[in-house]
N, C-alpha and C positions, 0 to 999 in steps of 0.2 A: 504494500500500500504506500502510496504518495500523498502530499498534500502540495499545492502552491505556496503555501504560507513558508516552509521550510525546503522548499525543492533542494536546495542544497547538500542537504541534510541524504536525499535519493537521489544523487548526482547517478550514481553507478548504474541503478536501476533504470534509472529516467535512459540512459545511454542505451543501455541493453534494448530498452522497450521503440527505440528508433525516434525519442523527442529530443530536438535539436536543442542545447545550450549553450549560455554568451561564451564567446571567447574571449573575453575582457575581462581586465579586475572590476569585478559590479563593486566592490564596499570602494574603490578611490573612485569610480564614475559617479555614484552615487553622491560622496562625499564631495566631489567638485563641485556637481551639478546646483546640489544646496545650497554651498556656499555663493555660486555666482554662474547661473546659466550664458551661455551665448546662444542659445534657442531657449525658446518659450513657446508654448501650443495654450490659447483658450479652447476651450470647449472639450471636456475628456470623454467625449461618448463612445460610441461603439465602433466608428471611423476610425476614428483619432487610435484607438485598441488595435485596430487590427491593420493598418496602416500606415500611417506616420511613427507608430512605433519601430514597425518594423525597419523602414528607412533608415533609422535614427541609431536601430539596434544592430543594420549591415555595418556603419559607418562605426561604429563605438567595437564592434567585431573586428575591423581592419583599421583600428586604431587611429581614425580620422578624425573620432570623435572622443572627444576626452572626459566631456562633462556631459551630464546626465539631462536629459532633457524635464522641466517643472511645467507640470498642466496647472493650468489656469480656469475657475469658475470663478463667475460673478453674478448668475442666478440666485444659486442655491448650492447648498455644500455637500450636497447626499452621494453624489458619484464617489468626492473625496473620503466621506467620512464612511461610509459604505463599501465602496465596491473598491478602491485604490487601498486606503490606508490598511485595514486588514490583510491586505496582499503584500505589505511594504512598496507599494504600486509596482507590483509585478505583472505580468500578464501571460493567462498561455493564451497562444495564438496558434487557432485551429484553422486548419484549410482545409476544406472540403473539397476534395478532388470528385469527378463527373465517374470515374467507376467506385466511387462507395468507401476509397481511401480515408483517413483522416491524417491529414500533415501537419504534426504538433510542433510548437516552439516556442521556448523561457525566454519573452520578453522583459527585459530586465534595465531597461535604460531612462525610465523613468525614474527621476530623483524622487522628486515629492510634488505635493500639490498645495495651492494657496486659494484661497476663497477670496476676492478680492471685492471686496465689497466693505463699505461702513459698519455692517455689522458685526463683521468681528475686524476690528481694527486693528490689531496686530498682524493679522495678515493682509490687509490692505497697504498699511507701510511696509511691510517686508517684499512686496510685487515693487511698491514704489521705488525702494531700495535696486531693486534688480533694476529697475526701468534707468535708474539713474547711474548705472556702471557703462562706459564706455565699452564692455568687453561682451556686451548684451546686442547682435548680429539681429537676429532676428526673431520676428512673432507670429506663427502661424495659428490662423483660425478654421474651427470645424464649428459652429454657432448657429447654421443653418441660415436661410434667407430671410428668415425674421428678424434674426438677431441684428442685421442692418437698419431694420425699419424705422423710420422717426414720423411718417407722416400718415395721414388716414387717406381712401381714396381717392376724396378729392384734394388729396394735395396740401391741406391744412396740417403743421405739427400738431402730433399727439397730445392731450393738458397732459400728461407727467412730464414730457421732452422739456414744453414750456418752460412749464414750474424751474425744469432740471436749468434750462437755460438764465432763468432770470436768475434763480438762487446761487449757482455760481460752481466750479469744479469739488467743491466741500462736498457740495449736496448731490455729487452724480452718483447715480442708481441702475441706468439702466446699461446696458453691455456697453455700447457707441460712447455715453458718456464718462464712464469709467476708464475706457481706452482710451479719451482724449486728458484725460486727467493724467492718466500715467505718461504719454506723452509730454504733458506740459511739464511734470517730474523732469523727466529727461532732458526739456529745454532749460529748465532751470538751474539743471545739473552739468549743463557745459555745450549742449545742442548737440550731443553725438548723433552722426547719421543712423538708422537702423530702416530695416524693409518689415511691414507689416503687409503677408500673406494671406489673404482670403483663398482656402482652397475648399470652401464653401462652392454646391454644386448649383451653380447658375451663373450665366452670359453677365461679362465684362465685371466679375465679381471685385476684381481691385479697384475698378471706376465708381462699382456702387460705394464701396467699402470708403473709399476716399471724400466722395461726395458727402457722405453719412459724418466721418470726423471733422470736416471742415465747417458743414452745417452747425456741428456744437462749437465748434472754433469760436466760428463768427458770432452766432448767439451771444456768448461769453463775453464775447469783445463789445457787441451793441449794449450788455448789459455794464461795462467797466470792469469786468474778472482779469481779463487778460492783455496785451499788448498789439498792438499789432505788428510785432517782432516774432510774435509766438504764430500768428498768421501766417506770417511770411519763412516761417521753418516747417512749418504742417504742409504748406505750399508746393513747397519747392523739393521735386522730386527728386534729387541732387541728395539730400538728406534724409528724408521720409519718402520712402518707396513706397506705391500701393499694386506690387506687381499684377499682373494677370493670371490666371491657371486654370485647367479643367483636369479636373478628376473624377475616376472613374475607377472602384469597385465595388461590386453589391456583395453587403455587409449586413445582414439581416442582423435582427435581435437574437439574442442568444435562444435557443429551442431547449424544449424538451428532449429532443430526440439526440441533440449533443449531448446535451448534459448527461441523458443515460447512457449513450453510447463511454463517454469517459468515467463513469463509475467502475461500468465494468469492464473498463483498462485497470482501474483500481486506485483510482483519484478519490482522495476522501472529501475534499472540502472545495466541489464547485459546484456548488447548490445554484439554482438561477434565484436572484435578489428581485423583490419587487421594488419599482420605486414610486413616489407620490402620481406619476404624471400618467403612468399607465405601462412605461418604456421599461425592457427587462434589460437587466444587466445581470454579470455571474464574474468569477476571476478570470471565466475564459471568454473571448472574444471568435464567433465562428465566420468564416467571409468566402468568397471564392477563390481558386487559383490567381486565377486574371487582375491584372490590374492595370493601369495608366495614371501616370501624374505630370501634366505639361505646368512648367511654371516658367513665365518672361525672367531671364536671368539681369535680375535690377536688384541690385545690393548694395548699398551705396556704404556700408559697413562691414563687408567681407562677407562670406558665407561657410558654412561646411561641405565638402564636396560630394552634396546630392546627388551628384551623375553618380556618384559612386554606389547609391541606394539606390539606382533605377529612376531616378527622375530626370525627364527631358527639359532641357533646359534651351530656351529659343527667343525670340526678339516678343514684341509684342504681337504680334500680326498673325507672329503662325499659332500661339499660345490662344489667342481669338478664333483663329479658324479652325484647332484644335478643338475647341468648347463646342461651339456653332455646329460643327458635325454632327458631336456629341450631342447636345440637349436638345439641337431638334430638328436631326431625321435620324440620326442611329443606334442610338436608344434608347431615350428618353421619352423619345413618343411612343413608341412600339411600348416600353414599361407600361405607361399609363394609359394604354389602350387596353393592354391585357390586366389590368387593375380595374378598369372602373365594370367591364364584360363579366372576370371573372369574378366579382362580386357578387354582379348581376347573376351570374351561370351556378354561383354555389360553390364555386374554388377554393381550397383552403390555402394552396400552395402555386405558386409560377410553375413549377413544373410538371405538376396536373396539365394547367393549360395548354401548355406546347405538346399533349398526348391527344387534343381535340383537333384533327386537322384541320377544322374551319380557323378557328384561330389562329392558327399559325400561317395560314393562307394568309388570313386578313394583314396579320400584321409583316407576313413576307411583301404582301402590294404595297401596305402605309407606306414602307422601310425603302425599296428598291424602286416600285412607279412613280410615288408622289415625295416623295422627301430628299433622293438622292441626286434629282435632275436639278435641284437648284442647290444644292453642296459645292464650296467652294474645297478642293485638296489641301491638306495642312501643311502636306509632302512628309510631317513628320510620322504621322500614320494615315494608313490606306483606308477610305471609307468603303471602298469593297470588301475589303477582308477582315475591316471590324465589325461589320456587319451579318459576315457569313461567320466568324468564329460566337457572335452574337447568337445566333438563330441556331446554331451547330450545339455547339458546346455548353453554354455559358446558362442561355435561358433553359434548356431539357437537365439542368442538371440536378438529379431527383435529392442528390446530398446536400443540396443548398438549400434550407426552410426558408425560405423566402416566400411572405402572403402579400396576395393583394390587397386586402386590407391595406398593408402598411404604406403599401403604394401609393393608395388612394387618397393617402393624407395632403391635405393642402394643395387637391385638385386645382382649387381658382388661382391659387399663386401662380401654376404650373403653365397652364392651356395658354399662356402668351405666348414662351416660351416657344414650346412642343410642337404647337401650331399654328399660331398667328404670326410669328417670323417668319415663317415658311409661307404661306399668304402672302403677307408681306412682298418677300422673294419675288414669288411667281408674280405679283403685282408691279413692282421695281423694273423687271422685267420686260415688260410687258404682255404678259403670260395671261389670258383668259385661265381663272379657277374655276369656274360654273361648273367645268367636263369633270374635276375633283371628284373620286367617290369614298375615299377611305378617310381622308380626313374628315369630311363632314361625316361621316359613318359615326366617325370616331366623338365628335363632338354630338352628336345625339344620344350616342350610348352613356354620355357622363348625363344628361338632362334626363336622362332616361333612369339612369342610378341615381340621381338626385331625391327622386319620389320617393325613395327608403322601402322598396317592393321589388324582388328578385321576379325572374322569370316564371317562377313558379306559383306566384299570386303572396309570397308570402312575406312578412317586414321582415328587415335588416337594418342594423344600424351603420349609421355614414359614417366615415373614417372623423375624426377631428379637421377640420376648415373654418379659418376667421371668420369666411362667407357665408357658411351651409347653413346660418338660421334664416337672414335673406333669401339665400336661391330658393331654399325649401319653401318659404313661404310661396313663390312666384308660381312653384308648380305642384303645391298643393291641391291643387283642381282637376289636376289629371287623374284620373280611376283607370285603373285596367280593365279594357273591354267597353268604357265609356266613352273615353277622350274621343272630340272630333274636330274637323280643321279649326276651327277657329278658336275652341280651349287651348291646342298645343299652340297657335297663334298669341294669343295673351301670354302664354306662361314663357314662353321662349322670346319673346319681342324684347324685354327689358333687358335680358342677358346675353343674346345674341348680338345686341346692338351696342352693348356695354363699355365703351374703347379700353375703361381701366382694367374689365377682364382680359379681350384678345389685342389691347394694342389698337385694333377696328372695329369697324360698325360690319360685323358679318351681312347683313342685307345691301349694304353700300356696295362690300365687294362682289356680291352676286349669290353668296351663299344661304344666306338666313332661311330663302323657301328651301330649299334642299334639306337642312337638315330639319326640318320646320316635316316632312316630308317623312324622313327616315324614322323619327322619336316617332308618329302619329302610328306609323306601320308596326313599332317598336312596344305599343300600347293596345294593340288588337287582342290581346289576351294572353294567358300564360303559354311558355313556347315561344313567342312573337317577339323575343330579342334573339334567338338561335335560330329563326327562321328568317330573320332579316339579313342576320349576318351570311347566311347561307347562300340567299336571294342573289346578293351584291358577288359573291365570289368567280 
């Protein structure tokens, strides 16, 4: 028997058993890392677990990397106090290989964690501390696309951002302004360059991420907090980097079916952890083989040599066309096509779905007819063969728990993205979209999943979405077997035409009756979203 807490302790065993261990002295990486990081990572979830660890743990393996890398929360401390600190924030790190393998390994380059927030204020000056050592390179985030947000749809700042703004960098609370505080730490500390990393999965993510701390900058500044010295260092890309990047690994929540499977390797203590939000965490972190990390190499403070961890390192441009591939035509849209269906269908699993060959029809057309003719080449990878290693390997792999539920979260944030860029595209172009059939498909099947009623007449609950008390309300009039043109006309006019959803007024571009069309067929009774999908293939 083994535990994580003491792997050390079953070095021998752990060997024998074929799970990979650091090659590095962990007690002086550890010990440096504490003392004074030159990485920093916010957000320690499940990404961050099974990925930028592992980066972080090649380079610390081949001795590139000295100091241990400190996660940073500013939510809430539960990951720290919970799932890290009982670990000594260690991590195994399971890959689930596509024939039934599991590829273990003692992630171990993780120093410690700070909760940087007001509320415990020892560890809010001890981040500030870090922030203020010139020997502090850089600050990667996994925080999700919310954690940027300051403003509401129309465009108005949030009252707490306000508040945050007029009260001053004492009183910052929420993630954006916390990170500009420790920023201003830094300027006050002597203006050392460093690069702050959103490797956060959404388009032009260092430009939102930048826009978001400049936003509290200036606030700051209108209200007399700060300088506009401190403006002009937050500015100036020379100093403060807000690089670009796309990433890409799916990384599901920790399962059941790992967990079990590692008992009976004979791991005593990696129970899956619930936590307040609903997210499960465990000491092990499960993810796919596959992965990708492009990041614009802008360091305006040195860096650790990433390439050496598998990351592509490129100008701004390809790091964009990189993303842009990715999030929407090769698989991002295909994910959330086969998330909001197999809801709809009853799926517990992604790789249930890719066993239904309508589905995977569907989303072979989304991927290859409608989304790849307006893809720009990155050159640094091939939108063909990420595509087909997509649809091959990655999404049928039965070892990867990965549900559509999880998928389905923060649909409305997503469908700009996914598919209104792609619109967009074809529109830029000059590209008539009306002949479109899979993305409007695709975008009926979410209005269609929005009704909280599966194919089979029966409720379901909708993943969590800022939006879904809204939408829901819009097409609460739809009944299965009732709805006729003019009810899915009311219920679909507000949302379809919505620009802060898709970016467009989906009827402007030609599509609104179309998909206005497919949800109506999609509402003929139970069966009638497996029969539509059918129809169209």
């Amino acid at each position: 028997m083994a535990t994580l807490k003491n792997w050390q302790a079953s070095a021998g065993e752990l060997k024998e058993r074929g799970v990979r261990l650091p090659a590095c002295d962990v007690a002086a990486l550890k010990r440096a890392g504490v003392e004074q990081p030159v990485w920093i990572h916010f957000g320690g979830g499940n990404l961050f677990r099974a990925f930028h660890a592992q980066i972080a743990q090649d380079l610390a393996d081949k001795g590139l990397l000295t100091r241990g890398v400190v996660v940073v929360e500013t939510f809430r401390p539960f990951t720290l106090d919970e799932v890290y600190a009982p670990y000594n924030y260690d991590i195994l790190q399971v890959v689930m290989n596509a024939d039934g393998t599991l590829d273990e390994r003692v992630l171990a380059v993780t120093a410690g964690g700070v909760f940087a927030n007001s509320q415990r204020p020892e560890d809010l000056e001890l981040a500030k501390h870090y922030f203020e050592s010139p020997e502090l390179q850089l600050a990667t985030f996994t925080i999700t696309e919310k954690g940027y947000g300051l403003r509401d749809a129309k465009g108005n700042l949030l009252p707490f951002v306000a508040a945050e703004l007029e009260a001053g960098p004492d009183a910052a609370a929420s993630t954006m302004g916390i990170v500009a505080a420790l920023l201003l730490a830094r300027f006050n500390a002597g203006a050392t360059p460093i690069a702050m990393v959103s490797t956060d999965n959404f388009s032009q993510n260092g430009a939102r991420f930048r826009e978001a701390i400049l936003t509290v900058a200036n606030g700051w500044l209108e209200h007399g907090h700060v300088t506009q010295e401190f403006i002009d260092y937050v500015s100036d890309e020379a100093r403060v980097s807000f690089p670009w990047s796309m990433i890409d690994r799916i990384t599901p929540n920790p399962s059941p079916e790992t967990e079990e499977a590692l008992k009976q390797q004979g791991w005593e203590d990696l129970d899956l952890i619930a936590t307040p939000s609903g997210a499960r965490f465990a000491g092990f972190a499960n993810t796919e083989a596959c992965h990708y990390l492009v990041i614009e190499d802008s360091f305006p403070n040195g860096r650790p040599a990433l390439e050496e961890g598998g990351v592509i390192l490129c100008d701004r441009d390809t790091a964009e066309k990189a993303d842009t591939m990715k999030v929407t035509a090769c698989l991002n849209p295909l994910h959330t096509c086969l998330a909001v269906f197999g809801c709809l269908l009853g799926y517990a699993r992604i790789w249930q779905e890719m066993e239904d060959e309508d589905l995977v029809a569907l989303i072979r057309h989304l991927g290859y007819d409608e989304d790849l003719p307006v893809v720009v080449d990155p050159k640094v990878i091939d939108p063909q063969k990420f595509i087909a290693e997509l649809l091959a390997e990655r999404l049928p792999n039965k070892s990867l728990p990965d549900a559509p539920q999880r998928i389905a979260t923060d649909t409305s944030q997503k469908v700009a993205i996914r598919y209104g860029h792609t619109l967009n595209a074809y529109l830029a172009a000059g590209k008539d979209v009306s002949g479109l059939t899979y993305i409007p498909l695709t975008i009926a099947g979410w209005l269609r999943y929005l009704t909280g009623v599966n194919d089979k007449g029966e409720a379901f609950a909708c993943s969590p979405d800022p939006l879904l008390e809204g939408l829901q309300a819009h097409v609460a009039g739809l009944k299965l077997g009732e709805a006729d043109a003019a009810a899915v006309h009311a219920a679909a006019r507000p949302i379809l035409s919505n620009k802060e959803i898709f970016t467009l007024d989906l009827y402007e571009a030609g599509l609104g009756e179309k998909v206005e069309g497919y949800l109506l067929e999609m509402l003929a009774g139970p069966g009638a979203v497996a029969e539509t999908i059918k129809k169209y293939l």
